[in-house]
GUKOLMAR-320211 format. One record per residue (C-alpha): residue in three letters; x negated, z, y negated. Coordinates in nm, 3 decimals. Example, Ala and Ser with C-alpha at 12.3 -4.5 7.8 and 13.67 -1.06 7.14 Angstrom:
BEGIN
("ALA", (-1.230, 0.780, 0.450)) ("SER", (-1.367, 0.714, 0.106)) 
//
This chain:
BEGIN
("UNK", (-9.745, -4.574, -21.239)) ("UNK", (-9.706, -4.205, -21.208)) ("UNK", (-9.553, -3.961, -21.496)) ("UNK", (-9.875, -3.701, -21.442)) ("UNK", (-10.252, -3.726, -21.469)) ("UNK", (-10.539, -3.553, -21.566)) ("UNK", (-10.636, -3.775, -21.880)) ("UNK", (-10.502, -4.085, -22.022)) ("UNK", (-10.727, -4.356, -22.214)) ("UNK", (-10.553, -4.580, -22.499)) ("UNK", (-10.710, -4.904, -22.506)) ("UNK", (-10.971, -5.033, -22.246)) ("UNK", (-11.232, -5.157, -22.504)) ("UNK", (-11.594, -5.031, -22.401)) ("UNK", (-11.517, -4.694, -22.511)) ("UNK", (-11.222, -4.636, -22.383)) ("UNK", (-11.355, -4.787, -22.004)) ("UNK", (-11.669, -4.601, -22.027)) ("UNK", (-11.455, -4.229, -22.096)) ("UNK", (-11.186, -4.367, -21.824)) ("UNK", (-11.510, -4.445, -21.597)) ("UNK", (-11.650, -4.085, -21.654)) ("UNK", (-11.344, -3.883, -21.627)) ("UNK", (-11.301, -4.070, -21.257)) ("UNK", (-11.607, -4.013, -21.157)) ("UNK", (-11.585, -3.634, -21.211)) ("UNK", (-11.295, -3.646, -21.031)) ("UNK", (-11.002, -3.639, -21.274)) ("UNK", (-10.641, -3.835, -21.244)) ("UNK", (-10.695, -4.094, -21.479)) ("UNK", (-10.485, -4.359, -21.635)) ("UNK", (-10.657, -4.622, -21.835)) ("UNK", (-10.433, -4.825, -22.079)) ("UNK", (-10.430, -5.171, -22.280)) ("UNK", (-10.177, -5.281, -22.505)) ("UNK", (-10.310, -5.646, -22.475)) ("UNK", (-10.215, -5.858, -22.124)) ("UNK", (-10.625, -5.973, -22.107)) ("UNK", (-10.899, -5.713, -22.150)) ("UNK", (-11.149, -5.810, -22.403)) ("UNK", (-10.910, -6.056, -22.621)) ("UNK", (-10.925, -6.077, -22.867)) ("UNK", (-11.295, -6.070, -22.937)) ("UNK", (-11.346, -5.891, -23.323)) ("UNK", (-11.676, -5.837, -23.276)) ("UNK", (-12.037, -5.995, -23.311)) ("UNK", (-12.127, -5.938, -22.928)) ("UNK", (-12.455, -5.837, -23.022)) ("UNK", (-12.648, -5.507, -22.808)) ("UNK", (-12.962, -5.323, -22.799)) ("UNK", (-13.133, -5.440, -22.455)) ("UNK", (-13.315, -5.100, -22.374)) ("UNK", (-12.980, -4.849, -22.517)) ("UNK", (-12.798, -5.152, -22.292)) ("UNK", (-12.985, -5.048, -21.997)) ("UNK", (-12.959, -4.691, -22.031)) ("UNK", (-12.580, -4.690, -21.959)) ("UNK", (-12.479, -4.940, -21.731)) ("UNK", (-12.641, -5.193, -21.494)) ("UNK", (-12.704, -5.541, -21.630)) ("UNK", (-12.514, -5.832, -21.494)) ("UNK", (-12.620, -6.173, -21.592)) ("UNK", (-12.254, -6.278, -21.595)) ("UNK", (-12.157, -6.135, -21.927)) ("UNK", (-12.509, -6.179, -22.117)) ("UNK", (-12.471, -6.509, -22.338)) ("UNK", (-12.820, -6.498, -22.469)) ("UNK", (-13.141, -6.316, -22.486)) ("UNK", (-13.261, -6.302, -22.772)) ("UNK", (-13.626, -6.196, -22.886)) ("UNK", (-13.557, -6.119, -23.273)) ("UNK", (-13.438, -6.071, -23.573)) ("UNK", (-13.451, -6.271, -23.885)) ("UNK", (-13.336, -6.119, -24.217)) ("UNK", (-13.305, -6.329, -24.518)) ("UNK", (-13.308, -6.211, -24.876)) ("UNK", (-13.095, -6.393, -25.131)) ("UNK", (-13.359, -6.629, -25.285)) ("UNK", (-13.465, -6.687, -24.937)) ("UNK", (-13.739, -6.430, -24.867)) ("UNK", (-13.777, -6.424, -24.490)) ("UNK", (-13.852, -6.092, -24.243)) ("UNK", (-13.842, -6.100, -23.909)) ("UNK", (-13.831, -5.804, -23.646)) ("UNK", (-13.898, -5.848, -23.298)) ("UNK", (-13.536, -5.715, -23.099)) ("UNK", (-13.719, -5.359, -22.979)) ("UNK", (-13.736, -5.295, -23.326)) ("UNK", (-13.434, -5.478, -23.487)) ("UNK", (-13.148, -5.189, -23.412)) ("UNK", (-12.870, -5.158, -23.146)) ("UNK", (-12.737, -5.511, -23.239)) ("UNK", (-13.007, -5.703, -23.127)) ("UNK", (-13.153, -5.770, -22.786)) ("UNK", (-12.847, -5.951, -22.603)) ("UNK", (-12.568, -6.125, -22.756)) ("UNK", (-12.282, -6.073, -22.465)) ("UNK", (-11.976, -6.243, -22.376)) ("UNK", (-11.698, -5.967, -22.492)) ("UNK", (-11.418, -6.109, -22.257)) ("UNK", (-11.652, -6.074, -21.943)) ("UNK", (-11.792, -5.748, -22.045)) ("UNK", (-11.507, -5.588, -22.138)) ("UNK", (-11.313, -5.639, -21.844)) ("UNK", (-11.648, -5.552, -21.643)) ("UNK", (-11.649, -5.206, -21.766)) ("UNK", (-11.283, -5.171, -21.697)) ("UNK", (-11.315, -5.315, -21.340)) ("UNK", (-11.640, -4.994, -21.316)) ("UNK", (-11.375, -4.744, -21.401)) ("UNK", (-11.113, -4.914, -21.168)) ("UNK", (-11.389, -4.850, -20.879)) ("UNK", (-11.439, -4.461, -20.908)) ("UNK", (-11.069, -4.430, -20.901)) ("UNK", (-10.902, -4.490, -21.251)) ("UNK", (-10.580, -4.690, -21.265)) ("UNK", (-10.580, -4.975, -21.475)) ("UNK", (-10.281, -5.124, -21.649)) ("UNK", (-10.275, -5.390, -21.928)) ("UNK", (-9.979, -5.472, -22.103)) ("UNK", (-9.873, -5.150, -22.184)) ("UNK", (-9.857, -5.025, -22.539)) ("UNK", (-9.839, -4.656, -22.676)) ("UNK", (-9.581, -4.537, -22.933)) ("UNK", (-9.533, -4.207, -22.952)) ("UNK", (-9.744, -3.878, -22.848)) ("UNK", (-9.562, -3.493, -22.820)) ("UNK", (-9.724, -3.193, -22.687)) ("UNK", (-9.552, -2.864, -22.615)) ("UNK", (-9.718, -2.602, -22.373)) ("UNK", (-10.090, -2.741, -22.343)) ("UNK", (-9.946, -3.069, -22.244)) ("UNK", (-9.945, -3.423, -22.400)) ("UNK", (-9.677, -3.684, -22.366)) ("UNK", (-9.696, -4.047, -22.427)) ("UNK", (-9.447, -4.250, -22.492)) ("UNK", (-9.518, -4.576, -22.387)) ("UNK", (-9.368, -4.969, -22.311)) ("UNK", (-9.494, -5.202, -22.024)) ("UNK", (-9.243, -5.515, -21.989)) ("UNK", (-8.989, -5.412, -22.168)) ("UNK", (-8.963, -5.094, -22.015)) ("UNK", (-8.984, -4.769, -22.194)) ("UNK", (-9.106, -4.460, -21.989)) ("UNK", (-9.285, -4.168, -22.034)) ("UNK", (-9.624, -4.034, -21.896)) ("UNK", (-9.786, -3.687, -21.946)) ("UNK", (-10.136, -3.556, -21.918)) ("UNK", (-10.382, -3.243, -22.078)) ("UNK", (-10.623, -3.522, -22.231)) ("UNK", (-10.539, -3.766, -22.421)) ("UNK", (-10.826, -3.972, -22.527)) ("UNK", (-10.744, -4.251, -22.855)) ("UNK", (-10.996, -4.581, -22.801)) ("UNK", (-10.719, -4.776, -22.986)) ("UNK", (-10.914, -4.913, -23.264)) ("UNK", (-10.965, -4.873, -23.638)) ("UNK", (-10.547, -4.920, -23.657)) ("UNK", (-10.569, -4.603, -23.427)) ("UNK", (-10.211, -4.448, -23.339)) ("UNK", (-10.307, -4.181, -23.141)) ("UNK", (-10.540, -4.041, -23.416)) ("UNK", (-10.266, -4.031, -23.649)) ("UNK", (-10.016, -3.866, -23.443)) ("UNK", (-10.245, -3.586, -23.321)) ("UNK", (-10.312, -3.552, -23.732)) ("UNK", (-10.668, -3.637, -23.733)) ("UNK", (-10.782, -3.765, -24.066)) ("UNK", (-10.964, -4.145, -24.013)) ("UNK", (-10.816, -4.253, -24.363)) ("UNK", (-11.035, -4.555, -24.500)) ("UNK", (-11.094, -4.627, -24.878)) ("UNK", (-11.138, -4.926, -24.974)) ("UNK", (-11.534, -4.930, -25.018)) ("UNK", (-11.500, -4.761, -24.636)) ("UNK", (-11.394, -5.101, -24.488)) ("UNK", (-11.512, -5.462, -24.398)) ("UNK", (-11.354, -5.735, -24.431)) ("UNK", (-11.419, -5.964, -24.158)) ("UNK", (-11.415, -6.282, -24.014)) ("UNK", (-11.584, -6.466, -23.733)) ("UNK", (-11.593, -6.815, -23.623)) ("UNK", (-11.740, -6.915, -23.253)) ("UNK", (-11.915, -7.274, -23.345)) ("UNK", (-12.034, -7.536, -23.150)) ("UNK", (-12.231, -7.864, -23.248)) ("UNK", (-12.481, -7.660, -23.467)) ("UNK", (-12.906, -7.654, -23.551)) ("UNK", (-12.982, -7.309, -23.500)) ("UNK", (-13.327, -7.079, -23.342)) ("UNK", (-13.118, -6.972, -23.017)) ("UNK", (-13.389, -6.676, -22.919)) ("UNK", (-13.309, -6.494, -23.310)) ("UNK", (-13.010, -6.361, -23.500)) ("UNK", (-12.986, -6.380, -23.839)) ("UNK", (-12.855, -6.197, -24.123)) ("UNK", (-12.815, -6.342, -24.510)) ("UNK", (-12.799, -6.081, -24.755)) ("UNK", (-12.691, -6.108, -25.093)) ("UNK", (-12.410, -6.056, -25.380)) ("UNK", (-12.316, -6.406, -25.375)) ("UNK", (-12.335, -6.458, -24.987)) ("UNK", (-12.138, -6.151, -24.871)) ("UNK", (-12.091, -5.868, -25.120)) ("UNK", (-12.136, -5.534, -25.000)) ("UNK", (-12.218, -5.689, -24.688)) ("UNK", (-12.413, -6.016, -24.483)) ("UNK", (-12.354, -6.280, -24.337)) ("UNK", (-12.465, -6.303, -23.975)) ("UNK", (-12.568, -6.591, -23.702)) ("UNK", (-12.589, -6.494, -23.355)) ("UNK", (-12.667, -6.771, -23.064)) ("UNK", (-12.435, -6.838, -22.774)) ("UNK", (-12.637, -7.098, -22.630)) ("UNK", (-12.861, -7.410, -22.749)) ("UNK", (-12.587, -7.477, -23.006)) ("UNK", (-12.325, -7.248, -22.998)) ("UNK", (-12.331, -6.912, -23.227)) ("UNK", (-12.081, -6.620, -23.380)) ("UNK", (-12.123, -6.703, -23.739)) ("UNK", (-11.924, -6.431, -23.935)) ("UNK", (-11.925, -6.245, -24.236)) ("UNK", (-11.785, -5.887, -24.361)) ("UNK", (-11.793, -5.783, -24.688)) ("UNK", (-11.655, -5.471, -24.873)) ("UNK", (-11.307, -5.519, -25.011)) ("UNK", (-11.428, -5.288, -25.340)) ("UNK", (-11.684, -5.555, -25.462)) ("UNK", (-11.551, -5.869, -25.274)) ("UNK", (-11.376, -6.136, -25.504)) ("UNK", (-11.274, -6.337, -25.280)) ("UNK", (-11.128, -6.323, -24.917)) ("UNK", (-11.433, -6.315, -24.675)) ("UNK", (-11.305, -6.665, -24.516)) ("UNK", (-11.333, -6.822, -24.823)) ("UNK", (-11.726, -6.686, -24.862)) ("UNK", (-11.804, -6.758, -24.501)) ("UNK", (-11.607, -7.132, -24.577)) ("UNK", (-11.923, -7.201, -24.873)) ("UNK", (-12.172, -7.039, -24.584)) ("UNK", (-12.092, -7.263, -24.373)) ("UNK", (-12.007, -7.569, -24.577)) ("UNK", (-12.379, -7.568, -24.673)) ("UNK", (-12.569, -7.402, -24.364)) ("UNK", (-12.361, -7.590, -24.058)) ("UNK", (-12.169, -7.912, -24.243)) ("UNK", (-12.123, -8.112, -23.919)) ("UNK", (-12.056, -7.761, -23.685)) ("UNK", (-11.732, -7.775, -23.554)) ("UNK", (-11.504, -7.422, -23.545)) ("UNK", (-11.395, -7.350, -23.159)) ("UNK", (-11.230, -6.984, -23.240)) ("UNK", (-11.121, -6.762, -23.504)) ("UNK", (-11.124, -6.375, -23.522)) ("UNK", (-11.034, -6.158, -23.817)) ("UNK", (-11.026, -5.800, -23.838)) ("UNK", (-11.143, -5.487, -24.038)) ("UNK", (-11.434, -5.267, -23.955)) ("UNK", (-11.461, -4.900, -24.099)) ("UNK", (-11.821, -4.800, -24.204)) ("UNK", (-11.722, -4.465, -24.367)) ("UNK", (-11.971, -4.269, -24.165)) ("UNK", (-11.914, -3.993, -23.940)) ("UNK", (-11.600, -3.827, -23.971)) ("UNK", (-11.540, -3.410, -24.007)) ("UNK", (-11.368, -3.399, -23.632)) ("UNK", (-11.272, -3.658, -23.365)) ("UNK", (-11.104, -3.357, -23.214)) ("UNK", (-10.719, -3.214, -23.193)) ("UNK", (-10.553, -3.021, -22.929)) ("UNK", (-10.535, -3.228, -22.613)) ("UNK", (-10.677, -3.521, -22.819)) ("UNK", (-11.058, -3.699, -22.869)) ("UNK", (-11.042, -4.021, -23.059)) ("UNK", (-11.367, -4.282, -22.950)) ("UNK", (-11.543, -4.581, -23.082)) ("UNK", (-11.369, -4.747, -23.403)) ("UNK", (-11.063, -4.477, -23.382)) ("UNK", (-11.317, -4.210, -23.442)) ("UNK", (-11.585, -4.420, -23.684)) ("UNK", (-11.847, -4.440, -23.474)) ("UNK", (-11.951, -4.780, -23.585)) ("UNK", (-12.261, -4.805, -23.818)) ("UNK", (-12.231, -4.817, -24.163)) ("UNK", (-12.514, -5.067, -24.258)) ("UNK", (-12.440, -5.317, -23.967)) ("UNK", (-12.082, -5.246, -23.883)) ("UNK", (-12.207, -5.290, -23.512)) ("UNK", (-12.029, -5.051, -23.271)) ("UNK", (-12.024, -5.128, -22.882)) ("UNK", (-12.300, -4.899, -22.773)) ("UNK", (-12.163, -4.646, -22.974)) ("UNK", (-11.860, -4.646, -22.853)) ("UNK", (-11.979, -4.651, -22.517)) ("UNK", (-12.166, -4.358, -22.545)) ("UNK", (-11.860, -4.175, -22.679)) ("UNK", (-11.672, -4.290, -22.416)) ("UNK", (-11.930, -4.064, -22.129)) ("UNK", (-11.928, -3.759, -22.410)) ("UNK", (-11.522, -3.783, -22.383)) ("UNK", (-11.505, -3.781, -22.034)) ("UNK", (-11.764, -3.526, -21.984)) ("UNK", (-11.582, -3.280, -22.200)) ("UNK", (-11.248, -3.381, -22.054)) ("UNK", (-11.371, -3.273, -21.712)) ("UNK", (-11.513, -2.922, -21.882)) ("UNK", (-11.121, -2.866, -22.055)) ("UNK", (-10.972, -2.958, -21.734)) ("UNK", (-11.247, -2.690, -21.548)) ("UNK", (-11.117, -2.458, -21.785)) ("UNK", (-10.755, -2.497, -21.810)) ("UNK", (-10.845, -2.493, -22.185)) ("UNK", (-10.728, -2.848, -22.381)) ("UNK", (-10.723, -2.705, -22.739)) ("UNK", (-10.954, -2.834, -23.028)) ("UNK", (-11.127, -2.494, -22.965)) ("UNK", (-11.263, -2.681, -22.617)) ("UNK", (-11.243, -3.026, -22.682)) ("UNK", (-11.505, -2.936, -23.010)) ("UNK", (-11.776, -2.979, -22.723)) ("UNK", (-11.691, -3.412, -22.764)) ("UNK", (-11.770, -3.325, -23.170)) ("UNK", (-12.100, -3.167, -23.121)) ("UNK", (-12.199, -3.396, -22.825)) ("UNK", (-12.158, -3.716, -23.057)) ("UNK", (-12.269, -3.599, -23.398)) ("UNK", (-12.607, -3.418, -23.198)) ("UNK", (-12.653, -3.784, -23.142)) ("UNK", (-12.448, -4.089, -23.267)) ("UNK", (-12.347, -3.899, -23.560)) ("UNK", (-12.715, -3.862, -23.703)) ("UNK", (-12.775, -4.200, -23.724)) ("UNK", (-12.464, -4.313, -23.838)) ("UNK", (-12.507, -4.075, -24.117)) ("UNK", (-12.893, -4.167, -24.175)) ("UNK", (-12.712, -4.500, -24.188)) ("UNK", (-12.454, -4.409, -24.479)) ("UNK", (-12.698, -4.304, -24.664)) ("UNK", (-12.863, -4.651, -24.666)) ("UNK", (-12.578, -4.861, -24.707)) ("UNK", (-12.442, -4.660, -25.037)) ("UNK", (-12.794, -4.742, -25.184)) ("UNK", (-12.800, -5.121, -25.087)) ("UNK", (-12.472, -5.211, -25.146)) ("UNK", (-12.565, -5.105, -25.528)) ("UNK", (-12.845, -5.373, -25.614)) ("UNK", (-12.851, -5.650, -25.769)) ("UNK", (-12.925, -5.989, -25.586)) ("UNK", (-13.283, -5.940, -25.808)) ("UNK", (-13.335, -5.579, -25.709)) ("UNK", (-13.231, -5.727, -25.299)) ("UNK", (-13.513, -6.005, -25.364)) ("UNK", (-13.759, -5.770, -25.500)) ("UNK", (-13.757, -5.525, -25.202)) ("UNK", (-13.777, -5.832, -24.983)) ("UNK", (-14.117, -5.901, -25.159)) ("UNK", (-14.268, -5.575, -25.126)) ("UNK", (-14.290, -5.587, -24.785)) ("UNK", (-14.299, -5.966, -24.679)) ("UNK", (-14.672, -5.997, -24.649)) ("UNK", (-14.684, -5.690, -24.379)) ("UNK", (-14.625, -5.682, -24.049)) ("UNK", (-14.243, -5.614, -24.025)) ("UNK", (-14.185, -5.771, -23.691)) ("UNK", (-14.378, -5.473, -23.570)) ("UNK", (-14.157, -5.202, -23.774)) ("UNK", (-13.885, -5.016, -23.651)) ("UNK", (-13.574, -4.986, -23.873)) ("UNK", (-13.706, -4.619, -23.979)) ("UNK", (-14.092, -4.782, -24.052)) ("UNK", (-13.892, -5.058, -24.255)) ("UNK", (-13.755, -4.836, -24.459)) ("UNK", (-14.034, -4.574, -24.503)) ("UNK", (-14.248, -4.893, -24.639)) ("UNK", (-14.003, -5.007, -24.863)) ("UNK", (-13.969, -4.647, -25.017)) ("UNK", (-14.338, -4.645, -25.039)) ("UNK", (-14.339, -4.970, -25.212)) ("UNK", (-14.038, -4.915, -25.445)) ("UNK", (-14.026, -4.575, -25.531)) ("UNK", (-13.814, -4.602, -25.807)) ("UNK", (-13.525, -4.773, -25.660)) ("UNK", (-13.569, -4.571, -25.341)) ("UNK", (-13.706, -4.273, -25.374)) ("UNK", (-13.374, -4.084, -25.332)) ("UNK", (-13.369, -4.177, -24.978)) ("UNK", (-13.760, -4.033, -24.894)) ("UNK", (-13.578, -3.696, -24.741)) ("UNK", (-13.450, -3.878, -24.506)) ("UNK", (-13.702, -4.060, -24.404)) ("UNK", (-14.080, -3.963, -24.562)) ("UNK", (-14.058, -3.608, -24.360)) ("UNK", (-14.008, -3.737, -23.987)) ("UNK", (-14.334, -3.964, -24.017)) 
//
């Protein structure tokens, strides 16, 4: 390892390969980071992607794609069924992948245009003096020091690097998910559809969610908002599955928190962009955040090439990463917020009554903005708050 390089990447998730992978390819000295001695473990996340927004970024490889699935099925809490074929369903449905291939994947693309990859190797301290940033950092025991212009935080929702540039992430408690995910095997479930179970009782201020691995193998995992939960989410996704899989058997555990705060004022500070989780770029109403992170990942490289062009690394120049996301990412994740501050206010009655209002229509055929433009139409007084948003683009 050398002690200079154009841009250094904190944690090789898929944001943090995807802005190592871009900075490369534009030509920059970059250093790519993981704390953790295996990419892609452990695996806090659903593993569920849009196939098209898939497509658009990187080529598919049938190696890391668990399942394809063709749906979505949404359940209300008495029951009330509506399905949406994957096109329409969101950026969470279309493939369910296999994190611990995909993940290392995108860090073996950013290995191939020239970025050095090194696992094992944790970050504990940042200083910059003179336009420059220095990380202190540990691999094996051994403490060194490495310096670059960029530094570029993909270290999570826990993220250091945001902190000691003094960018504000802070997370209230009705900003975060609880989570928990178990991989299960031995179980009756529709392998070509996720599912999602909504509900007070199920997973408050949240939903539980099913999505196939194979024939009968699925994630099952919940998250639910620490200001309404009462209960630990294990012990609501324990009753879930009690009654939904009672002779499943549980082959992994993750646990984690997910922010769904929204966009955040500025993922920017001299020398530093934060991507992914460390910057909030996971959606609000699903808690879903791979292909956003991915995309922030290319914005952060790009801009890091454009600072580097112009010997220019303050927040003044790295505010290009800010407007690139929230021109994009940011809208719907605030379209998003909007949505989830509404919903996670009803009653199981009011969830069930929406559910009704639309069940007899076509929803398969809606997209998420159609959905919700119906069920404003339908419900104006519960809704009708939220017709700005969505009543004037039709």
């Amino acid at each position: 390892m050398k002690t200079d390089y154009d841009v250094i990447v904190v944690g090789a998730g898929p944001g943090g390969s995807m802005a190592a992978k871009t900075a490369a390819k534009m030509g920059l000295d970059t250093l790519l980071i993981e704390k953790r001695q295996e990419i892609g473990t452990p695996v806090r996340c659903a593993e569920g992607v849009s196939k098209n927004e898939l497509k658009d970024l990187i080529e598919l490889d049938e190696r890391w794609i668990a399942a394809d699935i063709v749906g979505a099925k949404i359940y209300a809490p008495d029951g009330t069924e509506l399905r949406m074929s994957e096109e329409r369903a969101g950026s969470e449905v279309g493939y369910v992948l296999e994190r611990k291939i995909f993940d290392r994947h995108l860090a073996r693309l950013a290995a191939r245009e020239g970025a050095e990859v090194i696992v094992k190797t944790r970050a504990f301290g940042l200083e910059r003096s003179n336009g420059v940033a220095t990380l202190k950092l540990m691999h094996q025991g051994e403490i060194f020091e490495v310096s670059a212009p960029i530094i570029i935080g993909a270290d999570g929702v826990e993220s250091k690097v945001g902190q000691w540039a003094g960018i504000n992430t802070s997370l209230k408690l009705n900003e975060i998910e609880s989570c928990v995910q178990y991989l299960m095997a031995d179980i009756d479930i529709e392998p070509e559809y996720c599912h999602f179970y909504l509900g007070n009782k199920v997973a408050p201020g949240g939903y539980v969610w099913i999505f196939p691995k194979g024939e009968r193998e699925a994630n099952v995992g919940i998250g639910v908002l620490a200001s309404r939960a009462r209960r630990t989410a294990k012990e609501y996704l324990d009753e879930f599955v009690k009654r939904t899989f009672p002779q499943g058997s549980i082959v992994e555990i993750v646990v984690g928190g997910v922010p769904v705060k929204g966009p955040i004022e500025r993922a920017v500070s001299d020398n530093v962009m934060l991507v992914g989780d460390a910057a909030r770029h996971t959606d609000p109403i699903t808690g879903g955040g791979i292909l956003n992170a991915m995309k922030a990942g290319i914005y952060a490289g790009e801009v890091a090439a454009i600072a580097i062009e112009r010997k220019d690394y303050s927040s003044k120049t790295l505010a290009l990463y800010d407007e690139k996301w929230k021109a994009t990412i940011g809208k719907t994740i605030g379209r998003n917020l909007l949505i989830k501050e509404k919903f996670v206010k009803f009653s199981d009655n009011e969830l069930n009554k929406l559910a009704h209002s639309i069940a007899k229509y076509e929803v398969e055929e809606m997209s998420v903005r159609g959905l919700m433009t119906r069920l404003i139409l339908k419900n104006p007084k519960l809704l009708w708050d939220l017709k700005d948003v969505f009543l004037k683009a039709r």
